[in-house]
C-alpha positions in Angstrom: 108.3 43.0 64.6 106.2 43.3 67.8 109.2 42.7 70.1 109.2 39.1 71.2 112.2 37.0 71.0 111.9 34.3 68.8 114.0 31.1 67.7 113.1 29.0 64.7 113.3 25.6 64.4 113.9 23.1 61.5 115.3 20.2 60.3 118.4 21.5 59.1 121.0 24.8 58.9 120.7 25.2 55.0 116.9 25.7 55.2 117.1 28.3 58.2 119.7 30.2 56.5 117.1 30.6 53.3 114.2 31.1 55.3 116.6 33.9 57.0 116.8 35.6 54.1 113.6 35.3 53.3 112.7 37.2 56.2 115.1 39.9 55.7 114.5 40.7 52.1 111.0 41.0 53.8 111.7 43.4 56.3 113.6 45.2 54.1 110.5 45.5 51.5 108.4 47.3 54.2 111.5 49.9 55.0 111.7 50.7 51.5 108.3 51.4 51.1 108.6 52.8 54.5 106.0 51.2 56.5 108.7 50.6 59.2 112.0 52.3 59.6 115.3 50.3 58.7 116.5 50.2 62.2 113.1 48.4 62.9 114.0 46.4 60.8 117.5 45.6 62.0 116.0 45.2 65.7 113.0 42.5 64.1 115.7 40.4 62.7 118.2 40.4 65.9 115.7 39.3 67.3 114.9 35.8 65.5 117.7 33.3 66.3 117.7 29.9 64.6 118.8 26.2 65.8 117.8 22.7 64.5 117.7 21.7 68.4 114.4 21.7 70.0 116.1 22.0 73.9 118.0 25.1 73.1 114.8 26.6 70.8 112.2 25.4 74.1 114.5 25.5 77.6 113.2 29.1 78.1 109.9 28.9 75.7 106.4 30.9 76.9 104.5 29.8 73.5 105.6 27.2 70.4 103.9 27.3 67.4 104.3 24.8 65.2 104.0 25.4 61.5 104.8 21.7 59.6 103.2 20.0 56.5 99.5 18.9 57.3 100.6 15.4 58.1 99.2 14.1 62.0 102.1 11.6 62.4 104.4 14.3 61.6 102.4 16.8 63.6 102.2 14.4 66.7 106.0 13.9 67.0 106.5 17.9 67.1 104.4 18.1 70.1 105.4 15.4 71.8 109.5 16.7 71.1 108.1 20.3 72.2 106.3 18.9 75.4 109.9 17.5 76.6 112.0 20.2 75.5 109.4 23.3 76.9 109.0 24.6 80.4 105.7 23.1 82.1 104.1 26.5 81.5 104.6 26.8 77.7 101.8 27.2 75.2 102.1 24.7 72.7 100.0 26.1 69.3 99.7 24.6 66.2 99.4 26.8 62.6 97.1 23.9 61.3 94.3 25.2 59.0 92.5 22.2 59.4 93.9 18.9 61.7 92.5 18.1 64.8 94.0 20.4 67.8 92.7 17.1 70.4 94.8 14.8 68.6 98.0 16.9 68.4 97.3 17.0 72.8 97.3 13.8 73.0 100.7 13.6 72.4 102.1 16.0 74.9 101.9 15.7 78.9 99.6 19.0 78.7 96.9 19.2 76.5 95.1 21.5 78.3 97.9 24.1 77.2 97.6 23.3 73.9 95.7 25.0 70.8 95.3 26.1 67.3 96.4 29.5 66.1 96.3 29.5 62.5 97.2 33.1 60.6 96.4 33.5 57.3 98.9 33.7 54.2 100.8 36.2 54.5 101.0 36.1 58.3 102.6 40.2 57.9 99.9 41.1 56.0 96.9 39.6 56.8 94.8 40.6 60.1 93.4 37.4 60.5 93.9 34.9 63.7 91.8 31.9 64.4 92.1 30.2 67.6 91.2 26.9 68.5 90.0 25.3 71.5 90.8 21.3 71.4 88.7 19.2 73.6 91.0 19.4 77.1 92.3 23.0 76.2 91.7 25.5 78.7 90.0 28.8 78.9 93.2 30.6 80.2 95.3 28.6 77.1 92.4 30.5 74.7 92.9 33.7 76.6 96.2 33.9 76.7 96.2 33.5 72.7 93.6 35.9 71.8 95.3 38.5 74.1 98.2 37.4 72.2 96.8 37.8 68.8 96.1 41.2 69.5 99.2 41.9 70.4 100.3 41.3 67.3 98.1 43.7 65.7 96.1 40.9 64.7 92.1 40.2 65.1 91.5 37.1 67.0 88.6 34.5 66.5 87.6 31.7 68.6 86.7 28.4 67.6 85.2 27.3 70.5 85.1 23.5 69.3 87.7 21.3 67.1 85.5 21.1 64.3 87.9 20.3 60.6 87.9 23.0 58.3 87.5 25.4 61.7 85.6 28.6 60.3 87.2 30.1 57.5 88.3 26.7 55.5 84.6 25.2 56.1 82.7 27.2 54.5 85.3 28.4 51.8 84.8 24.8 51.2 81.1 24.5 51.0 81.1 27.3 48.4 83.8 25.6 46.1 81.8 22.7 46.1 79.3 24.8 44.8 81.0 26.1 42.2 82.6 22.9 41.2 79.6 21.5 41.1 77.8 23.7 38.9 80.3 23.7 36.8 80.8 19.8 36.6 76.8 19.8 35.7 77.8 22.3 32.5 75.1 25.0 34.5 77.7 27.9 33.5 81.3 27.9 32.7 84.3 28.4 34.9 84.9 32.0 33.2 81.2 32.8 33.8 81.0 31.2 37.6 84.1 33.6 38.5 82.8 36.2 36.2 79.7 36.1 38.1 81.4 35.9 41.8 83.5 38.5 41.4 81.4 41.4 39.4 78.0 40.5 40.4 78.8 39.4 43.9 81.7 41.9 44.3 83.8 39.0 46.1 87.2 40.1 45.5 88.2 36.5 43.3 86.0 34.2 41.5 86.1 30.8 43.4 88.2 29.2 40.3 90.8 31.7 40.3 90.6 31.4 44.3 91.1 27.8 43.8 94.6 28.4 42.0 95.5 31.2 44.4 95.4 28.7 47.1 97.0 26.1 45.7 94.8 23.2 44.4 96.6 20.1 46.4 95.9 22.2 49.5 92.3 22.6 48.5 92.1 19.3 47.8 93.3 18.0 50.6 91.2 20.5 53.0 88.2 19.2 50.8 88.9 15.3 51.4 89.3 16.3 55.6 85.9 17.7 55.0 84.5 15.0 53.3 85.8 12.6 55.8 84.4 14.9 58.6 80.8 15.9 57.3 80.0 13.3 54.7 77.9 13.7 52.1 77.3 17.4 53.0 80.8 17.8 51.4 80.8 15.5 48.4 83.6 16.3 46.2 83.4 16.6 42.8 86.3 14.5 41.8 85.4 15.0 37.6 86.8 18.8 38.1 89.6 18.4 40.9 90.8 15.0 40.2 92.9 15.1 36.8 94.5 18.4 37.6 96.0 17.4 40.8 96.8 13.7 39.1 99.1 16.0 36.2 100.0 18.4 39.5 98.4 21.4 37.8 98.1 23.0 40.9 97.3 27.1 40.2 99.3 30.1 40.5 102.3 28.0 42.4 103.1 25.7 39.6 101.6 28.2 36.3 98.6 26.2 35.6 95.8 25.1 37.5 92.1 26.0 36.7 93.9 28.8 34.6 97.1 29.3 32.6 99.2 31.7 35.3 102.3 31.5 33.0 101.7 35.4 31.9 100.3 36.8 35.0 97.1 37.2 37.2 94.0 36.0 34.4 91.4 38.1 32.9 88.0 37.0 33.8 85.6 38.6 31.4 83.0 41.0 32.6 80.7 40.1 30.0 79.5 36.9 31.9 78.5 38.4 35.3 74.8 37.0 34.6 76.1 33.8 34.1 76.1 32.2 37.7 73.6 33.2 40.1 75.5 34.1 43.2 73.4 33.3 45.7 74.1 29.6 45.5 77.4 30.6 46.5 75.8 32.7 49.1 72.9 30.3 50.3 75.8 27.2 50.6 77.6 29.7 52.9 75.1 30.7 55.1 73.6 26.9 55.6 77.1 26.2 56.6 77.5 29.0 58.7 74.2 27.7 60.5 75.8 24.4 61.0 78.7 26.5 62.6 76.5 27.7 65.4 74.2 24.7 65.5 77.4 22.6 66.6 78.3 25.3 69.1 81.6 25.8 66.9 81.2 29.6 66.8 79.5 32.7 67.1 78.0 34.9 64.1 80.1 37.9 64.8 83.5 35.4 64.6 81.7 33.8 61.8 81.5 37.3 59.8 84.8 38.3 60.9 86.8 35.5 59.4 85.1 35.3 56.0 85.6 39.5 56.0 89.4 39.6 57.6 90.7 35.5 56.5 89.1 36.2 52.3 88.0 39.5 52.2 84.5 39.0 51.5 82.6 42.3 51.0 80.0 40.7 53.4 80.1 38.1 56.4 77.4 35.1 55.7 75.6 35.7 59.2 74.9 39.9 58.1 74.4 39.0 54.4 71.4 36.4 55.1 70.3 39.2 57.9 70.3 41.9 55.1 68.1 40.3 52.1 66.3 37.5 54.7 67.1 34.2 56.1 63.7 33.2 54.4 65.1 34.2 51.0 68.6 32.0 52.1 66.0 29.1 53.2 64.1 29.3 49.9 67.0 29.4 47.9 68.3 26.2 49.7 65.3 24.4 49.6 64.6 24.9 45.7 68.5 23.5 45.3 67.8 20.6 47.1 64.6 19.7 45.3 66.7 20.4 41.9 69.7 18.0 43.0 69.0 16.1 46.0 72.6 16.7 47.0 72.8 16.9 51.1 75.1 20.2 50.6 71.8 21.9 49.8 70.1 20.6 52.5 68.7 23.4 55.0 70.3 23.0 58.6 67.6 22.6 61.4 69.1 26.3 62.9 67.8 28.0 59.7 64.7 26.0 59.3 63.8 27.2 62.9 65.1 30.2 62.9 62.5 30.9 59.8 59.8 29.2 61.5 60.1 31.6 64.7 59.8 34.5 62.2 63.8 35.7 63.0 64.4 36.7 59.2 66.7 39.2 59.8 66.5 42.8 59.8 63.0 43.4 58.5 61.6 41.2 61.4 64.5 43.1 63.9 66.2 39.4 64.8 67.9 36.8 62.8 71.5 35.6 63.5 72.2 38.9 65.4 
């Protein structure tokens, strides 16, 4: 749509042909509703050309993004048929929301040219572009992606270290967790936790119906990379996640997850918006945000603008915990983890001294900004 030639790859002619298809019923959506003219249309789709052969898709390449299953082996193989089949210039990018950038390098003759770029479901729609720095990428590799991004009409972030879960899925994690957990512990029901998240907290889903947006095996399977990356911290709670995936109930995708989808979007009661005290869902975000910059993964502003353009939160964790105090967030953490003992609660040494050198936030004129 932005004028770039593009080929897609896959494994065979039948799948191309559907996700062909795909595409133009698509484009031809927008022209109806006329957000682009139908000859714009026509031009976007001459414009993708398909093969299942990776030397005629890469023999004149600038950039390949790869967009397979979340499988490494799988992954690896891609990059190490792209590396052979690309010119020695070509950006090699992987769509990964979650897999480690440096290991996908590894497999290619050039990991310094290769990165993450992960868009956001729908990719036409949503604004939202992180890139990823893996541990040989280089700066001109990042630059050239952000400029990219933009390009595209797109907002760029940069993960400035391959840290799993990258910005967006880490802390989206940390608060389902939350909300899992609180549930698990029979603290307030799934109806009232979404209730609660949504009319209280003015998020635009509750993290339940979230859950079964997303897919659950995808949350699942972001949650046990998490687990396996930050221990403890990110304890799932197996009791509420387990048997649904086990009888692959997994949300909107299959009509039952968390809720029955079978008739449509659910109805989550207003009546229970005092049932959940959002800012456990709040204080898990910002902790994890903190961890974000403690580990030199990311700045606050990229922090903010990822939560805000990747989920549309009404607030980024960085402002929000500048707005009511990073004292109040601390407090809030502190009285969780004296209640459970659970290391997700437990304050990250960046708030703590933060706190401690009076940066609260606006009312003492510095906190995370």
């Amino acid at each position: 749509m932005n004028g770039y030639e593009v080929t897609m790859v896959d494994i065979n002619d039948e799948i191309l042909a559907k996700a062909k298809e795909k595409i133009k019923w698509s484009l031809s959506k927008f022209a109806e509703k006329k957000r682009i003219r139908q000859e714009d249309a026509d031009a976007a789709l001459a414009r993708i050309h398909t093969t299942t052969s990776y030397e005629e898709a890469g023999k004149d390449a600038d950039l390949a993004i790869e967009a397979a299953p979340e499988n490494m082996d799988l992954k690896k193989t891609i990059f190490s048929k792209l590396d052979a089949a690309t010119p020695p210039h070509a950006i090699l990018a992987s769509n990964t929301s979650t897999l480690s950038i440096t290991e996908m390098g590894k497999a290619t003759k050039r990991p310094d040219k290769v990165a993450g770029m992960h868009f956001f479901n729908p990719p036409i729609m949503m604004a939202l572009v992180e890139v990823i720095k893996g541990d040989s990428t280089n700066q001109e590799t990042m630059n050239t992606l952000a400029d990219l991004a933009k390009k595209l009409g797109k907002t760029p972030i940069t993960v400035r270290k391959d840290v799993r879960g990258f910005i967006v899925n880490r802390i989206l994690g940390a608060v389902f967790n939350e909300a899992f957990w609180a549930y698990q512990r029979k603290e307030a029901t799934m109806e009232g936790i979404d209730s609660s998240v949504k009319y209280t907290g003015g998020f635009p889903m509750g993290w339940f119906e979230l859950g079964d947006f997303v897919g659950l095996d995808i949350a699942y399977e972001v949650g046990n990379i998490l687990y396996q990356a930050y221990g403890e911290r990110f304890k799932p709670c197996a009791e509420v996640i387990d048997p649904l995936i086990k009888d692959k109930k997994f949300g909107q995708k299959t009509g039952v997850g968390f809720y029955d989808w079978t008739k449509g979007r659910p109805r989550i009661p207003f009546n229970l918006l005092d049932e959940y005290d959002v800012d456990r869902s709040w204080a898990v975000a910002v902790n994890e945000a903190a961890w974000l910059i403690h580990d030199d993964a990311a700045n606050p502003a990229d922090i903010d603008t990822g939560m805000k353009l990747g989920t549309y939160w009404p607030s980024g964790p960085c402002e929000y915990a500048d707005r009511v105090g990073l004292d109040t967030m601390l407090n809030k953490l502190k009285e969780l983890y004296a209640k459970y003992k659970m290391e997700m609660y437990k304050p990250c040494p960046l708030l703590e001294d933060y706190v401690a050198k009076g940066n609260l936030g606006k009312k003492t004129g510095r906190g995370f900004y």
